[in-house]
KEKE-38985 format. One record per residue: residue number from 1; x, y, z of N, C-alpha, C in turn; residue in three letters. Coordinates in steps of 0.05 Angstrom, whole numbers, plus 5000, padded with zeros to 4 digits. Example, Ala and Ser with C-alpha at 12.3 -4.5 7.8 and 13.67 -1.06 7.14 Angstrom:
2
1 / 5264 / 4886 / 5156 / 5246 / 4910 / 5156 / 5264 / 4934 / 5156 / ala
2 / 5257 / 4955 / 5142 / 5273 / 4979 / 5143 / 5258 / 5001 / 5157 / ser
END
This chain:
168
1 / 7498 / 3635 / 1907 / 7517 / 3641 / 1928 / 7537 / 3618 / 1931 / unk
2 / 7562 / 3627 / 1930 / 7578 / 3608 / 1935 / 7587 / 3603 / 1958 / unk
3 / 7599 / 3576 / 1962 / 7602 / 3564 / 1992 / 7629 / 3583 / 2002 / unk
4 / 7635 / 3589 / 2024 / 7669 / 3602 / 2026 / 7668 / 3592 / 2052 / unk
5 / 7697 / 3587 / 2062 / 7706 / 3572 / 2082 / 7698 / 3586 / 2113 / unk
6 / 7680 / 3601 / 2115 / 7661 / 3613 / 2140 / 7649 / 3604 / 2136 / unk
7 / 7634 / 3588 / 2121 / 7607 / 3568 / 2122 / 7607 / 3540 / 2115 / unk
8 / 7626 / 3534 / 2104 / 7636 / 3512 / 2103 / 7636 / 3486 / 2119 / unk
9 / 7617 / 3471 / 2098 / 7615 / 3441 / 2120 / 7644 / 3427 / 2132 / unk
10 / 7663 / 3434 / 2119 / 7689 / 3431 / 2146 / 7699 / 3443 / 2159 / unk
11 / 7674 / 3462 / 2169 / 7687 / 3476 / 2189 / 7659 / 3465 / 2220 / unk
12 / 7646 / 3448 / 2214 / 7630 / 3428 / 2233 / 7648 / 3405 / 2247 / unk
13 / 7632 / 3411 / 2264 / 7647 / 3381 / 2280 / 7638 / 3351 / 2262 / unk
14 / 7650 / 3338 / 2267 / 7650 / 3309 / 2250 / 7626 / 3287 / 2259 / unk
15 / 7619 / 3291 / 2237 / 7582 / 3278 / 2237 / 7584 / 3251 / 2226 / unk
16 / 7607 / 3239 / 2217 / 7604 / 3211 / 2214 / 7600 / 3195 / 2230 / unk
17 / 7603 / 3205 / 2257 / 7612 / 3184 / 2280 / 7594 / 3195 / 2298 / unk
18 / 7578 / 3180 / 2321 / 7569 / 3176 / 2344 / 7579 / 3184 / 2363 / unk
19 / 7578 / 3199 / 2390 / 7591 / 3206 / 2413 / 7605 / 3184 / 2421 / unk
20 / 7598 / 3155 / 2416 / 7610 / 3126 / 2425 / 7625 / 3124 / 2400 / unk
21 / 7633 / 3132 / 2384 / 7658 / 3125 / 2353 / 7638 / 3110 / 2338 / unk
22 / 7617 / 3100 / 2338 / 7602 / 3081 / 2313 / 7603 / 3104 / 2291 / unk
23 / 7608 / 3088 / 2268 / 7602 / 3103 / 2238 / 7569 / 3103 / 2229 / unk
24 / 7556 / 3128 / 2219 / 7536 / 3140 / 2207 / 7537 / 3144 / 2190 / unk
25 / 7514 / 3146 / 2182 / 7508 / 3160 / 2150 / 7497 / 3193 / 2169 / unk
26 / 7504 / 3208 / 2153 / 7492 / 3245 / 2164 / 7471 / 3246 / 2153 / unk
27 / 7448 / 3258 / 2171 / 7417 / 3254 / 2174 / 7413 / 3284 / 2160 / unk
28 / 7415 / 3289 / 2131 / 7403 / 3318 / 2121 / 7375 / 3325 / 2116 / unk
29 / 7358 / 3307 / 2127 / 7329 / 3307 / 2119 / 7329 / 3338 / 2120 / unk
30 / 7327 / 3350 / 2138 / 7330 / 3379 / 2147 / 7335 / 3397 / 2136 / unk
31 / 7359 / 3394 / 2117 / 7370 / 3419 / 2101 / 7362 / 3419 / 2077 / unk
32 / 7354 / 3446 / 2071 / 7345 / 3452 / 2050 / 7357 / 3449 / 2024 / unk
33 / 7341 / 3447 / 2003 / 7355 / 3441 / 1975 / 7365 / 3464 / 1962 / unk
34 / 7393 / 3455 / 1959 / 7401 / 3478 / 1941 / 7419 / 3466 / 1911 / unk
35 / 7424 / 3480 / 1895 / 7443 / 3476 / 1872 / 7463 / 3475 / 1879 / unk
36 / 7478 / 3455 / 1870 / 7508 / 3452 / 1871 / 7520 / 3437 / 1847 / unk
37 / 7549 / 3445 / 1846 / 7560 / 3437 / 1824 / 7584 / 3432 / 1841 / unk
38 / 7600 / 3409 / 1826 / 7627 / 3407 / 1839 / 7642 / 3398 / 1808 / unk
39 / 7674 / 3406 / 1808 / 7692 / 3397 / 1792 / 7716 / 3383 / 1798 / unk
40 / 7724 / 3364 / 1794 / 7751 / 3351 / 1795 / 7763 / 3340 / 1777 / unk
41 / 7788 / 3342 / 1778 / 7806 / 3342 / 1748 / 7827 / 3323 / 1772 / unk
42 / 7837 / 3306 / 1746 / 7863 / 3292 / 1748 / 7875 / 3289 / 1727 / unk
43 / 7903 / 3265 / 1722 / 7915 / 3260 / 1693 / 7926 / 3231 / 1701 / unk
44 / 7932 / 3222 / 1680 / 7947 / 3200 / 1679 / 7971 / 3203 / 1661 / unk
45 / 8001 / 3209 / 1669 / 8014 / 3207 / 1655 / 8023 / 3173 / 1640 / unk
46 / 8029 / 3182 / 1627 / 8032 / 3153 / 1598 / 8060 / 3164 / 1579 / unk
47 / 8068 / 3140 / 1563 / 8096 / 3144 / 1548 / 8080 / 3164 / 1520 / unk
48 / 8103 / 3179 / 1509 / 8093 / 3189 / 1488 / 8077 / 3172 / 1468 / unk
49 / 8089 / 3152 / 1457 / 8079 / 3136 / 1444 / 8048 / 3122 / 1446 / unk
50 / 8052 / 3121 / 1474 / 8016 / 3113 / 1482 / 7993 / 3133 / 1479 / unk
51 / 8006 / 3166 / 1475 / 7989 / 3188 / 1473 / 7983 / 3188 / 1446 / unk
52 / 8007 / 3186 / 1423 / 8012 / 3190 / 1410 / 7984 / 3160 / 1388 / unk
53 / 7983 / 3140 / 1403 / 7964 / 3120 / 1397 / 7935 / 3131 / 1405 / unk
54 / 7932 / 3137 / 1416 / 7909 / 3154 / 1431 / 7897 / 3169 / 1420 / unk
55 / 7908 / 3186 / 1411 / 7907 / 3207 / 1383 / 7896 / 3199 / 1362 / unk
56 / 7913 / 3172 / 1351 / 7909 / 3174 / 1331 / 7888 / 3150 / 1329 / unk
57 / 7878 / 3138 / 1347 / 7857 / 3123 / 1347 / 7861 / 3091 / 1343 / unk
58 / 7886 / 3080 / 1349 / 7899 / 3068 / 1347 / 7913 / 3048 / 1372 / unk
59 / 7891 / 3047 / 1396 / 7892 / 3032 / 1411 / 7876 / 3009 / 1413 / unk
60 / 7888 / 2982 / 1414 / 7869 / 2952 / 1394 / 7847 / 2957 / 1408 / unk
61 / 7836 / 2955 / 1441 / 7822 / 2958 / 1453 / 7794 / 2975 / 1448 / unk
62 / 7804 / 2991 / 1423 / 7785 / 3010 / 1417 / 7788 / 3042 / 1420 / unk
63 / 7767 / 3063 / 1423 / 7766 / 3085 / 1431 / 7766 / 3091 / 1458 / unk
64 / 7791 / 3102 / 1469 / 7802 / 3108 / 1492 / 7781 / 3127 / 1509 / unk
65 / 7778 / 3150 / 1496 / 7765 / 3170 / 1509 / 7737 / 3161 / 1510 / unk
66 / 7721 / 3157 / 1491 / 7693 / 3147 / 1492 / 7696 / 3128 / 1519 / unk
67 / 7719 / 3110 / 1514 / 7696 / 3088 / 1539 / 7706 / 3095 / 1567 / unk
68 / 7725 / 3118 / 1567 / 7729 / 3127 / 1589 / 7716 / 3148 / 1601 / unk
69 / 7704 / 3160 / 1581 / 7681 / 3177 / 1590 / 7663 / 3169 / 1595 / unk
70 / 7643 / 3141 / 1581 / 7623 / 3118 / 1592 / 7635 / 3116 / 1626 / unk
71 / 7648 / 3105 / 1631 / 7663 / 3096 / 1651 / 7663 / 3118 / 1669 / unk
72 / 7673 / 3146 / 1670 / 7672 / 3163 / 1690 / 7638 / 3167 / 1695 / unk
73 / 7620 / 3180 / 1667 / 7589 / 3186 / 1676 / 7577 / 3151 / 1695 / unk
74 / 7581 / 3138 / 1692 / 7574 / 3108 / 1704 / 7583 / 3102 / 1726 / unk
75 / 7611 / 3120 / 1738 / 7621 / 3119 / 1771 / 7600 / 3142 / 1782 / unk
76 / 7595 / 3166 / 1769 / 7583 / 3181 / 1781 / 7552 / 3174 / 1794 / unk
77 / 7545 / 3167 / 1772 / 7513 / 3159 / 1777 / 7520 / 3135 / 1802 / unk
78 / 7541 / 3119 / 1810 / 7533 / 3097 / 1823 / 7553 / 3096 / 1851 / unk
79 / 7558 / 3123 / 1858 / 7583 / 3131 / 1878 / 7572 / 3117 / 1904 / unk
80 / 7547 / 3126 / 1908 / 7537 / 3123 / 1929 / 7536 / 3095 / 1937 / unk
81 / 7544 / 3075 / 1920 / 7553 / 3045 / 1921 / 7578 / 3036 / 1936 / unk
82 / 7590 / 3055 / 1928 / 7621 / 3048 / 1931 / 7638 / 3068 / 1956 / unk
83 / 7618 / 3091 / 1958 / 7635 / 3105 / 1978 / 7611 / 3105 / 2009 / unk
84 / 7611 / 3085 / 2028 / 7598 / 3077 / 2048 / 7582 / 3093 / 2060 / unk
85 / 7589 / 3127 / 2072 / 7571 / 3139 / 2086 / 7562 / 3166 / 2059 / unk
86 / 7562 / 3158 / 2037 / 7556 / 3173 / 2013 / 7526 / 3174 / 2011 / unk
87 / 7508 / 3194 / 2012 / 7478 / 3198 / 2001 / 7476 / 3193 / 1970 / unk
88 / 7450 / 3171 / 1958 / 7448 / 3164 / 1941 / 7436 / 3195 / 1916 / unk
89 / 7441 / 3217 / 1913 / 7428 / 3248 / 1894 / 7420 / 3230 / 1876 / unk
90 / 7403 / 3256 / 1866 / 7385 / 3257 / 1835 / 7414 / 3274 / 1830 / unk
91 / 7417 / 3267 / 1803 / 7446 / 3272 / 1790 / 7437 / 3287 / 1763 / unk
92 / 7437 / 3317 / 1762 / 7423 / 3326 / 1745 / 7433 / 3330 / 1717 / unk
93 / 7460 / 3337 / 1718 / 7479 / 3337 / 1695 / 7516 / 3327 / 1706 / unk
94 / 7528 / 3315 / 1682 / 7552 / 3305 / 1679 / 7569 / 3317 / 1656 / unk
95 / 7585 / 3334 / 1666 / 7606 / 3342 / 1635 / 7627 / 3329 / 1646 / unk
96 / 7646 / 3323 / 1627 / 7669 / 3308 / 1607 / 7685 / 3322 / 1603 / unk
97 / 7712 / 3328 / 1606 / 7735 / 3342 / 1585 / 7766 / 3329 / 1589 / unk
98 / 7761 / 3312 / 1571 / 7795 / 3303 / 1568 / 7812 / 3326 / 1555 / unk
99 / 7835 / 3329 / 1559 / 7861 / 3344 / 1541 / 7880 / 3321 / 1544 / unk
100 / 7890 / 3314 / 1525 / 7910 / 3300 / 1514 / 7932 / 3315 / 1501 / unk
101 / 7957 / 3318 / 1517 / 7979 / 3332 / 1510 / 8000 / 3325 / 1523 / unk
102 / 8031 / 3320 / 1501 / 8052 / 3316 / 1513 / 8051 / 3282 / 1523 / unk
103 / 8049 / 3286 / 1554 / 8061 / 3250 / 1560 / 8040 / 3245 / 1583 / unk
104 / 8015 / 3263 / 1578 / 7996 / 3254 / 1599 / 7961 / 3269 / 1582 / unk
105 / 7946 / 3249 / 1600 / 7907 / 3252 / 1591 / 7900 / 3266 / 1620 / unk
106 / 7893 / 3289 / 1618 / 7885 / 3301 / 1638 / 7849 / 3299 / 1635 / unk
107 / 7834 / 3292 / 1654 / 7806 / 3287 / 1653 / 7795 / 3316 / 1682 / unk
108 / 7779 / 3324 / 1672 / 7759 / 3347 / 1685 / 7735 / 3340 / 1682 / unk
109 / 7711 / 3323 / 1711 / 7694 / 3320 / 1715 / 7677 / 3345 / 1731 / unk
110 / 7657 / 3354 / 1715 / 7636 / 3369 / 1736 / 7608 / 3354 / 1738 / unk
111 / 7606 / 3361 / 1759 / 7576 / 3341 / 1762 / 7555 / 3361 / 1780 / unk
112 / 7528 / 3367 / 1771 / 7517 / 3380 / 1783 / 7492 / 3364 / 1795 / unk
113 / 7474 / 3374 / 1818 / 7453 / 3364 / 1830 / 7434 / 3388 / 1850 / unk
114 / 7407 / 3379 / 1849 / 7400 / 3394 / 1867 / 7390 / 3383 / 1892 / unk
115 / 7390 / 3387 / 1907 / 7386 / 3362 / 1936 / 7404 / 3378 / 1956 / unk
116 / 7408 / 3368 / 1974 / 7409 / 3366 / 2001 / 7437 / 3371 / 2010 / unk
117 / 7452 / 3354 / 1997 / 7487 / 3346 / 1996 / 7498 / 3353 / 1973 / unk
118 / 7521 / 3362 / 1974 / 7539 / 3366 / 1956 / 7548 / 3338 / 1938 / unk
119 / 7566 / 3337 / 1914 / 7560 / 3325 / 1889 / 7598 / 3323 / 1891 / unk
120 / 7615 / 3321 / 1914 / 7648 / 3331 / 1912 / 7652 / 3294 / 1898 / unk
121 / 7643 / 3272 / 1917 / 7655 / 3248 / 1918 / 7650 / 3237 / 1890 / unk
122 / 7620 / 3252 / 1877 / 7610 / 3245 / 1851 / 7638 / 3246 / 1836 / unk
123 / 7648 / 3270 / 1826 / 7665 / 3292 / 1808 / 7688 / 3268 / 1807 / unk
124 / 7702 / 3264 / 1845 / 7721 / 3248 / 1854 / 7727 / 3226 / 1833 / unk
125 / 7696 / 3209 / 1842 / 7690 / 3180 / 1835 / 7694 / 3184 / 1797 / unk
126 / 7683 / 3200 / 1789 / 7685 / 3199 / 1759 / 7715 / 3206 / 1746 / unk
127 / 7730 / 3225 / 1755 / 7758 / 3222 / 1752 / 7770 / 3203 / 1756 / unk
128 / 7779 / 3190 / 1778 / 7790 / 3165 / 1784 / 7782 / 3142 / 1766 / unk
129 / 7752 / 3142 / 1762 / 7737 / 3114 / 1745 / 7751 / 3117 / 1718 / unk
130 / 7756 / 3154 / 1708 / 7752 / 3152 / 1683 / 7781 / 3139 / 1680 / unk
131 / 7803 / 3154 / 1694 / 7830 / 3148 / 1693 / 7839 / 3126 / 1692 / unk
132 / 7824 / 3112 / 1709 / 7830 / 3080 / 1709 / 7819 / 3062 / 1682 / unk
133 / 7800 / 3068 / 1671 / 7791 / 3063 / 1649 / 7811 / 3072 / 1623 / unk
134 / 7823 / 3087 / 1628 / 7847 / 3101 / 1609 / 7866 / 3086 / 1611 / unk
135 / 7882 / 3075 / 1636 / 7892 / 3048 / 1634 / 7890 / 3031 / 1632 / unk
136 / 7871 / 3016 / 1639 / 7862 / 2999 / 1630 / 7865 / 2992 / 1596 / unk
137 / 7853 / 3011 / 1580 / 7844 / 3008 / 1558 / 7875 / 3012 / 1543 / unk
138 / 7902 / 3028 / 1564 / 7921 / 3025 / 1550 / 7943 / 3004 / 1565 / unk
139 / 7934 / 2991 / 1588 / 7961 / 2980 / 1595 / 7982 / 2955 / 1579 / unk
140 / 7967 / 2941 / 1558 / 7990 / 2930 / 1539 / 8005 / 2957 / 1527 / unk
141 / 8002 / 2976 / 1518 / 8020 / 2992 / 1501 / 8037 / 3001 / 1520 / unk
142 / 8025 / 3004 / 1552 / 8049 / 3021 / 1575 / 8067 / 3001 / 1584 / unk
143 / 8059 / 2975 / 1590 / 8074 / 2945 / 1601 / 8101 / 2957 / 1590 / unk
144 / 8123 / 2959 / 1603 / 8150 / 2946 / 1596 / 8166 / 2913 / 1582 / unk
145 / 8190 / 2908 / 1585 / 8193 / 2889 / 1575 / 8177 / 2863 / 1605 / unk
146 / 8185 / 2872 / 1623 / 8188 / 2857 / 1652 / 8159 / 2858 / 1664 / unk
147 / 8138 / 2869 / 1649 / 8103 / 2869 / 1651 / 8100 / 2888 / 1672 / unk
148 / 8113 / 2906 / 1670 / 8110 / 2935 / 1687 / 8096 / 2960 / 1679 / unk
149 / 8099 / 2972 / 1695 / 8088 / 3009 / 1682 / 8105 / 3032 / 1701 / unk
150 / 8128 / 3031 / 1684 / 8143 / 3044 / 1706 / 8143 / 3078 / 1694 / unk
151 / 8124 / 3088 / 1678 / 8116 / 3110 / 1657 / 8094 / 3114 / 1668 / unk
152 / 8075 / 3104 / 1681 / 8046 / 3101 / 1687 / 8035 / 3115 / 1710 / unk
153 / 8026 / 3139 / 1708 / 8020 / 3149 / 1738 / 7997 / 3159 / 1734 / unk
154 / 7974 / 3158 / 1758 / 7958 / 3176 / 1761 / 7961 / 3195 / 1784 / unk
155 / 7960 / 3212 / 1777 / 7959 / 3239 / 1801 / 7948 / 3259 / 1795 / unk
156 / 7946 / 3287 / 1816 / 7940 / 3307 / 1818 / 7910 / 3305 / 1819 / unk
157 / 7893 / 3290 / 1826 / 7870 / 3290 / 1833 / 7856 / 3310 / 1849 / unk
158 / 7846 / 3324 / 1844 / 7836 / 3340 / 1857 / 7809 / 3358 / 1855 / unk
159 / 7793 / 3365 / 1877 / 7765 / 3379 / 1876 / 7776 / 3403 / 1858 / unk
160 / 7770 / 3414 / 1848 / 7779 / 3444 / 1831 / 7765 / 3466 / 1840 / unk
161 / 7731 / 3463 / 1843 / 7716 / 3477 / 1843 / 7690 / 3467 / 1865 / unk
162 / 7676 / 3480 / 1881 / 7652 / 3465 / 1890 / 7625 / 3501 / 1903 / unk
163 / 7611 / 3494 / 1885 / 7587 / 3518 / 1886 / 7568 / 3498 / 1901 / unk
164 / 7554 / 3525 / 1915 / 7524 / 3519 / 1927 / 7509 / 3550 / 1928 / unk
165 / 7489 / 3541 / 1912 / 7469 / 3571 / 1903 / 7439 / 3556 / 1917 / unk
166 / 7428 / 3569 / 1924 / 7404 / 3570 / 1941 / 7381 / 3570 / 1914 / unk
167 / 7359 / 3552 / 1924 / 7339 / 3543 / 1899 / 7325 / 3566 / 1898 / unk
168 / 7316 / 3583 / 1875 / 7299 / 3606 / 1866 / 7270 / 3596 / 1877 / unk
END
């Protein structure tokens, strides 16, 4: 069964916070386990030339996609580090899908789990990690003359998809 916006945990009042404003972690001991999967896709646009290196395997740094895919499965598993009122999941599976086309690397993380809480910040965290790892691994080729990246964008980040099916 999928989640739809009549049941929807944002449609609750806001559980981070205390009747006095202190910040929480949300207490799910309670709620039952179900399956969930979430997806989020972003891109990083880049100069043709830097795609065009990418491709062909030809960035000094090494293989672009491989260690950006290391890099996104390795934000996922460790979100719960980095994003403060985040529950630590058993993280049951991680897919990968770069497309490389034109003047941008579009990355599509799904991340599934079974537990308590949804898996959205996981998907988040692994797009962003991977993206950044994609610059990283190209910002000498994007630098301008003046040590810039005025070609260099990441955007369109976004959840795509987010299921919750009830455990058999």
């Amino acid at each position: 069964m999928s989640e739809g916006p009549a049941d929807s945990e944002a449609t609750d009042e806001l559980t981070h916070t205390t009747d006095d404003g202190d910040v929480q972690m949300v207490d799910v001991g309670d709620k039952p386990d179900t399956k969930r999967r979430a997806v989020a896709r972003g891109e990083i646009r880049l100069t043709p030339s830097t795609i065009e290196a990418i491709e062909a395997d030809a960035i000094g740094k090494g293989d672009v996609l491989a260690t950006a895919r290391i890099g996104a499965v390795q934000a996922v598993k460790h979100t719960w580090e980095t994003i403060p009122m985040c529950h630590q999941i058993p993280i049951t599976n991680v897919e990968t899908d770069f497309e490389v086309a034109g003047d941008r690397v579009t990355l599509t993380v799904a991340v599934e789990t079974t537990g308590k809480t949804g898996c959205e910040m996981e998907a988040l965290e692994g797009v962003t990690t991977g993206l950044n790892v994609v610059w990283d691994m190209v910002k000498a080729a994007e630098k301008d003359d003046d040590g810039q990246y005025p070609d260099t964008r990441i955007a369109g980040v976004e959840v795509r998809d987010k299921e919750k099916t009830a455990v058999q």
